[in-house]
N, C-alpha and C positions, 0 to 999 in steps of 0.2 A: 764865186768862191770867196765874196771879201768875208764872211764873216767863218769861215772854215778854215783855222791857222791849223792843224795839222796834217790835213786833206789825208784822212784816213788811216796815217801811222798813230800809234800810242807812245807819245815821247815819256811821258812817269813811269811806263810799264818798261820801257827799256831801261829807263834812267835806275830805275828798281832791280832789274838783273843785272845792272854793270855795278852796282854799290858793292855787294860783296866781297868782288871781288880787289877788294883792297887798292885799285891802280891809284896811283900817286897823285894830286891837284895838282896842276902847272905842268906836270912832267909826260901828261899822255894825251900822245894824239891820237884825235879819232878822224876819219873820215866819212860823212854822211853824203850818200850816192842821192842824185835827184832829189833835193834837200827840201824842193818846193819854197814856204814862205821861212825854211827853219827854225820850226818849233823844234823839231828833237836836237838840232845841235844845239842851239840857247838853252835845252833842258842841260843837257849834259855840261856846257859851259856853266850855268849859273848853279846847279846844284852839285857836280861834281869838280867843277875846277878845271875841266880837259880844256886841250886844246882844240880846235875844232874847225876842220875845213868843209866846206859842204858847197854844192856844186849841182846845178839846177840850168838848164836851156831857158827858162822862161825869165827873160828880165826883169816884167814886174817882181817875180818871186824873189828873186835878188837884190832888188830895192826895198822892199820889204822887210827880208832879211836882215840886211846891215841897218836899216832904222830900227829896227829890232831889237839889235845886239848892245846900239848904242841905248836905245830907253832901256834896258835890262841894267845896263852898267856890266857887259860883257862885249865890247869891242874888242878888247886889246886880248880876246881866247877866243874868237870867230874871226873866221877867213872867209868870205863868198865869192863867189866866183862863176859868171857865166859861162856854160859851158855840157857837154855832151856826156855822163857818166861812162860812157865806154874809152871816150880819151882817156878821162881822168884815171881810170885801171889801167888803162897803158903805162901810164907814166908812175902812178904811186907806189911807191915802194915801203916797208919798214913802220906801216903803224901800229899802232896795240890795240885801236878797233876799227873797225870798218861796219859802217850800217848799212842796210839795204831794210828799207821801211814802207811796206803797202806799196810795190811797182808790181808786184804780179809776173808775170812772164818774160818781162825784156829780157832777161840774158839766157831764159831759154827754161828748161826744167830744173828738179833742185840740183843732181847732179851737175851739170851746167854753170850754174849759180856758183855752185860753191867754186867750182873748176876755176870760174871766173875771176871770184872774188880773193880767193886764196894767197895768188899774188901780189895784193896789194896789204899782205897783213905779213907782220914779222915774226921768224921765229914762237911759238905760242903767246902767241899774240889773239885776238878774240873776234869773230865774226858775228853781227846780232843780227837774225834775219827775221823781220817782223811781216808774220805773213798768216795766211788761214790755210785750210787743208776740207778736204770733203770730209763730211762727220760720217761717210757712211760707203762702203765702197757699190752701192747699188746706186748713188744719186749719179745721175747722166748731167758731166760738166755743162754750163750752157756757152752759146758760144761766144770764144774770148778766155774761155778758162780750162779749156782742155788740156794747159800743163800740169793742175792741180792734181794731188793725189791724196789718199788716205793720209792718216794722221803716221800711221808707223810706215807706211810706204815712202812718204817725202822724208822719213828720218832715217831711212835705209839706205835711203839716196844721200841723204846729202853728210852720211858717217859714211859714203864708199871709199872715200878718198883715203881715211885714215885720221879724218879730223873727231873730236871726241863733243861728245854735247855734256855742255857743263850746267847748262842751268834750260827751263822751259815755263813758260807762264800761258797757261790755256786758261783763260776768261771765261764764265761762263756764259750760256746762250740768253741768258738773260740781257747779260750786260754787254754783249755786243749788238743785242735787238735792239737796246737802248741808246747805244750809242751811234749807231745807226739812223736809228728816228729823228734823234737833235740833229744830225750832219744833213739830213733831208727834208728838215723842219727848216733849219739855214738854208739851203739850196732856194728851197723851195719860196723864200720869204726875197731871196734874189732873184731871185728866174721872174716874181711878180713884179716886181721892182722897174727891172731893166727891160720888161715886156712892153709895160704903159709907157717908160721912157723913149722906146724902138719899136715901133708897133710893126713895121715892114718887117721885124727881125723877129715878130711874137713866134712864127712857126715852127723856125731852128731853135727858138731857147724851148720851146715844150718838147722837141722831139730830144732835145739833149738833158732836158730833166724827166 
């Protein structure tokens, strides 16, 4: 993954839907869930001004991270922190957004999700859930992805609550084929890399690329 900083979320596309909405620089905190090497919190810090806590299990990603924030000149508006996204909803209370960026299924369907996520945001305050949906409701999920649903079924779910959809950016299939290709052109340019370095280890890095 070294040359993959957003490991599948789109940090501009979200930083692009929070713009509008006018939140204050300096004054709004966001929390970014499984934040990985934090690309979308650094977006949001360096272009918006937020505050930004983000929270990732994987320690490389979090060393990465804070060297990050500091080459950005966004330290002192990032927070990282090792640790399990499900604590961190336990304990979060009162922010003005909350990200959930390319995890897929961990807290369950969208329903679920939001269920989840909702207590950790204040008062209308903003949830940005960056995620994909079947384009079709005939395609059979393959598996791993059987909590996915249609495009207006995951939005039927995840307005059950009472929560309102203020903004949406659907990419087109263009641009996500493409974007797709360069993350597995990257992959794929490591996977060779570390194969000739580990050669005992060529089996597991092909069968995981």
């Amino acid at each position: 993954l070294r040359d993959l900083e957003a490991l599948g979320a789109w940090p501009d596309a979200i930083a692009a839907q929070l713009r509008p909405l006018g939140l204050p620089a300096g004054a709004t905190r966001a929390l970014d869930l499984a934040c990985g090497k934090g690309a979308v919190a650094l977006e949001l810090a360096e272009t918006l001004g937020f505050r930004v806590d983000g929270v990732d299990r994987m320690v490389p990603f979090i060393e990465h991270a804070r060297r990050r924030a500091v080459e950005r000149g966004v330290a002192h508006l990032c927070r990282f922190e090792v640790g399990d996204l499900r604590d961190a909803l336990a304990r979060a209370r009162d922010y003005d957004v909350v990200v959930y960026a390319a995890l897929g299924g961990l807290l369950g369907g969208p329903r679920a999700l939001i269920s989840a996520l909702r207590g950790a945001v204040r008062p209308h305050g903003y949830m940005v859930i960056d995620e994909g949906f079947l384009a079709s409701p005939d395609i059979a999920p393959r598996p791993g992805y059987e909590l996915y649903r249609t495009r207006d079924a995951m939005l039927e779910e995840l307005t059950s609550l009472g929560d309102v959809l203020v903004g949406e950016l659907v990419p087109s299939e263009e641009e996500v084929r493409a974007r797709h290709a360069a993350e597995l052109a990257a992959l794929t340019r490591a996977a060779e890399d570390l194969a000739r370095a580990r050669p005992g280890q060529a089996a597991a890095i092909g069968a995981y690329l």
